[in-house]
C-alpha positions in Angstrom: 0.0 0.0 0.0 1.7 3.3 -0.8 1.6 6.4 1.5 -0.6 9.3 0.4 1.4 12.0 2.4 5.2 12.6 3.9 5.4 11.7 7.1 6.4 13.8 9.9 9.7 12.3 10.6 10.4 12.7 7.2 9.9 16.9 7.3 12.0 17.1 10.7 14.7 16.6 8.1 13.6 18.5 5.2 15.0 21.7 6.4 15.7 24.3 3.7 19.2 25.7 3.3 21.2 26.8 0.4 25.4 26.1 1.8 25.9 24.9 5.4 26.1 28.4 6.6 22.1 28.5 6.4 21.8 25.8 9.0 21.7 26.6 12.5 24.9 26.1 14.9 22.5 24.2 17.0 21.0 21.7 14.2 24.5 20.9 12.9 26.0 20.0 16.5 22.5 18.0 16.5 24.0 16.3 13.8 27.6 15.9 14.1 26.9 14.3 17.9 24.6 11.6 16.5 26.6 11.1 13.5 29.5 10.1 16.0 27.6 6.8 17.0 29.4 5.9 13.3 32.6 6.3 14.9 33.4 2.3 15.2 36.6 0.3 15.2 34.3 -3.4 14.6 31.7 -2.6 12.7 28.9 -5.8 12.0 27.7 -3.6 9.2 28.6 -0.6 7.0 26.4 2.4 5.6 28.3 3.3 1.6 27.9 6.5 0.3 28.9 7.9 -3.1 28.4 11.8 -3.1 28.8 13.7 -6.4 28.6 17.9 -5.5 25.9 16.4 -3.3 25.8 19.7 -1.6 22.3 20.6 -1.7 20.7 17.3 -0.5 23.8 15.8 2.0 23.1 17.5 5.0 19.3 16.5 5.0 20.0 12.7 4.1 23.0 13.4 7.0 20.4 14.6 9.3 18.1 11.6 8.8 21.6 9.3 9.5 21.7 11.1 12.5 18.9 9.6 14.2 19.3 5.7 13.1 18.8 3.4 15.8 20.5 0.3 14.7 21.2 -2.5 17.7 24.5 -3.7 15.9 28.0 -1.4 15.4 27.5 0.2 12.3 29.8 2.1 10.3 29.3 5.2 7.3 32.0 5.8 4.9 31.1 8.1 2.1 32.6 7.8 -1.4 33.2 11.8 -2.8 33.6 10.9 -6.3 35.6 14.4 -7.8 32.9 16.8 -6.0 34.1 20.9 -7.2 31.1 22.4 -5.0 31.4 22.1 -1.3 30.0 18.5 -0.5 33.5 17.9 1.2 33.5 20.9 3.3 30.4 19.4 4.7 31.5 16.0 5.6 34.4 17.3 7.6 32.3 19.7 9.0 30.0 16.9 10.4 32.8 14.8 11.5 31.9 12.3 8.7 34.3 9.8 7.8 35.3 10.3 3.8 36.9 8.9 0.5 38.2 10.6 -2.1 37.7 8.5 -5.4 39.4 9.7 -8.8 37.5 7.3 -10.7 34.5 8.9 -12.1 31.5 7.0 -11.9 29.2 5.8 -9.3 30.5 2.0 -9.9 33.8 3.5 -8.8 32.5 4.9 -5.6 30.7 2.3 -4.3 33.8 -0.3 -5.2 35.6 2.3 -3.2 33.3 2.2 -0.5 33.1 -1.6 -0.3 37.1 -2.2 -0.6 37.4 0.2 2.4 34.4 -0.8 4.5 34.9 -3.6 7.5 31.5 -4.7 8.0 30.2 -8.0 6.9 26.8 -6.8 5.5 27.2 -3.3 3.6 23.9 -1.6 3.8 23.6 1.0 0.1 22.5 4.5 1.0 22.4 7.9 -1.4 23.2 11.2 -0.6 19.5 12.9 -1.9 17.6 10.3 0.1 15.5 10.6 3.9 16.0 7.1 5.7 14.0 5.9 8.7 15.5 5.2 12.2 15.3 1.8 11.6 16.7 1.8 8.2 18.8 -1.4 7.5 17.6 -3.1 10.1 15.6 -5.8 8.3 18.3 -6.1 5.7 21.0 -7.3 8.5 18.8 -9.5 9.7 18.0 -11.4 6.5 21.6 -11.3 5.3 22.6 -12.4 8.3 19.8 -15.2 9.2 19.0 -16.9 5.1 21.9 -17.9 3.3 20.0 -18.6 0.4 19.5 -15.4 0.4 22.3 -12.6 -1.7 21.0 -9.3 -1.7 17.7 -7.7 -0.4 16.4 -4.2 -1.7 13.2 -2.3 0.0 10.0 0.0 -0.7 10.5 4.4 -1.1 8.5 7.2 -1.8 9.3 10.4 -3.3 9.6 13.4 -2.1 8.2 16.3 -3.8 10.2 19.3 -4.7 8.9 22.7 -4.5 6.2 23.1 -6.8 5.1 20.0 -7.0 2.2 18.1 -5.1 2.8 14.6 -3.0 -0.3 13.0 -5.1 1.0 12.3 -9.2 4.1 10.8 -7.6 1.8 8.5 -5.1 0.0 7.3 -8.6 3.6 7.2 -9.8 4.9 4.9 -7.4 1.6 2.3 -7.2 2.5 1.9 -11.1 6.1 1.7 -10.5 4.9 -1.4 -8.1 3.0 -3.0 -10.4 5.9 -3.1 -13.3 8.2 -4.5 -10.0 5.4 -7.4 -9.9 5.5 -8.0 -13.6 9.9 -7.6 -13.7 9.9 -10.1 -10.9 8.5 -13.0 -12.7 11.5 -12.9 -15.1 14.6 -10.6 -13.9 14.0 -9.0 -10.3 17.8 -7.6 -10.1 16.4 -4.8 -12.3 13.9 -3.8 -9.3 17.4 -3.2 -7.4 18.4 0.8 -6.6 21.6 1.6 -5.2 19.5 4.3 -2.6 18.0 0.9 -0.4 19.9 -2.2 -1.3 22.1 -4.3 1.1 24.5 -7.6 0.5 27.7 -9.2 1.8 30.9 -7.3 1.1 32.9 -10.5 1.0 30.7 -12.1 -1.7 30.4 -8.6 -3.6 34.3 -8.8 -3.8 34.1 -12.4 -4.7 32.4 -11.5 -8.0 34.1 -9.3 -8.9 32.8 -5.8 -7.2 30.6 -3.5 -9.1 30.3 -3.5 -13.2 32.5 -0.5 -14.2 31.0 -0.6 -17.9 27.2 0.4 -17.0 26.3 3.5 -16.8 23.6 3.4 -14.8 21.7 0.2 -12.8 25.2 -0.9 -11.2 23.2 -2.0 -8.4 21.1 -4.7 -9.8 24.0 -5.7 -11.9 25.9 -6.3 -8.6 22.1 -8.1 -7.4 22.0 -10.5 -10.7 25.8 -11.3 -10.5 25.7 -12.3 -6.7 22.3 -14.9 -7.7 23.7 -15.8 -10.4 27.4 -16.9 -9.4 25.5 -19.2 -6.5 25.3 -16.5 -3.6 21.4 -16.7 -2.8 18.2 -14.5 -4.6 17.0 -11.3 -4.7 14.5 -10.4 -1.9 12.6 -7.8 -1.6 12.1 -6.4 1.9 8.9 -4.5 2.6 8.8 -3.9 6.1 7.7 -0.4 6.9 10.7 0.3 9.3 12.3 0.4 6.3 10.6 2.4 3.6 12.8 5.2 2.4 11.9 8.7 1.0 13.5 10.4 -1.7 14.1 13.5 -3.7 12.2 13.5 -7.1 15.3 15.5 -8.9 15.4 12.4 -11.0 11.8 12.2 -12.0 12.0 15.6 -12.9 14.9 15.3 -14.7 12.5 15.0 -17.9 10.9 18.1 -16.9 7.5 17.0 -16.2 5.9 13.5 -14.8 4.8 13.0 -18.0 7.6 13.1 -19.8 9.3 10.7 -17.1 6.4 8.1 -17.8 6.9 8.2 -21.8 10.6 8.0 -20.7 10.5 5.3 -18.6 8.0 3.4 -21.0 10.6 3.1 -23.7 13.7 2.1 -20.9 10.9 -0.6 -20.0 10.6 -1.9 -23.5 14.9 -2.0 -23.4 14.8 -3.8 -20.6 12.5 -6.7 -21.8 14.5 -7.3 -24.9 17.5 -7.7 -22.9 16.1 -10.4 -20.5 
């Protein structure tokens, strides 16, 4: 069932501000102390970031970080992948342990991440996204209790930007659902997104880390190699504790919602020829 309006939690963190200088002192020491709970020498688990001049979304996604309540030793590593605005300023503003990585690409980052990271189960976050105190949670557990399970992904919800109302993005997402159904019957690695998306580092590294050729959809490719080469399936994970919200920059990126649909229509039609 999809969620008509953002939640409350979710606006706590939705704070307006255009460099860090907008935020109060008080909301980034809010911040930077809970962001210290990050601050582990034996991790179980480990929160990946890549961050691309991220500037204008980090601080919120950090903010949301902030408050995660997770019962295990979790780390957050975040990958800055060439960022010229001032993402980085940010991080070591907020205390937030960072990578620089030449490598352009977001494949790049999160190999970075992954190749650094000491946790067993490496939980996928993005820097534009709102995540729930409880975010990851469920994905340690299945990881951690089904080997036949390799990687698990989970529900979100857009955000809407200014301008735009909560509602076409609601129909939005109950489509989106249904083409998940239909996908899943054949190829559900292509349901994967890098933004809520967890797996085993070791086994990542044992195939081979993340595809360096695609583009785009690194994340299910990383999904489909760890079923494929014996590792367990793709799961879906739809606990609510889990549902993440996130911006709609890439929806809009079309310009409309419209546009977006007639978009995603024909990357639909790609997909089905190539599976």
């Amino acid at each position: 069932m999809g969620i008509f309006r953002v939640p409350k939690w979710v606006n706590e963190h939705t704070f307006e501000y255009d460099s860090i200088a907008d935020v109060s002192p008080e909301k980034l020491r809010s911040i930077k102390e809970g962001l210290k709970q990050f601050n582990t020498s034996e991790p179980k688990a480990s929160l990946l970031m890549p961050a691309y001049n991220e500037e204008a979304e980090i601080i919120r996604t950090l903010s949301s970080l902030s408050k995660l309540n997770l019962p295990f030793e979790t780390e957050l590593i975040i990958s800055n992948n060439n960022s010229t605005d001032s993402t980085q300023e940010i991080l070591d503003e907020l205390g937030v342990r960072s990578l620089f990585v030449k490598e352009q690409g977001v494949s790049y980052a999160r190999q970075a991440g992954i190749e650094e990271a000491k946790g067993e189960i490496i939980i996928s976050c993005d820097a534009d996204s709102i995540y729930p105190p409880l975010y990851g949670l469920h994905f340690y557990n299945e990881l951690k209790n089904n080997s036949k399970t390799g990687s698990v992904y989970g529900r979100y919800s857009f955000i809407p930007s200014d301008g735009h109302a909560r509602f076409p993005l609601f129909l939005y997402e109950q489509l989106a659902e249904v083409m998940k159904t239909v996908r899943k019957r054949k190829e559900e690695a292509i349901n994967v997104l890098g933004f809520t998306f967890a797996y085993r580092r070791q086994e990542a590294l044992d195939v081979g880390g993340f595809n360096h050729k695609m583009k785009r959809g690194e994340d299910g490719s990383m999904a489909g190699a760890l079923r494929d080469q014996g590792y367990g399936a793709v799961v879906k994970i739809t606990h609510p504790e889990n549902h993440v919200w996130t911006s709609d920059r890439r929806l809009m990126e079309n310009g409309t919602l419209a546009n977006t649909l007639r978009v995603q229509a024909k990357r639909e039609m790609y997909r089905w020829k190539r599976i």
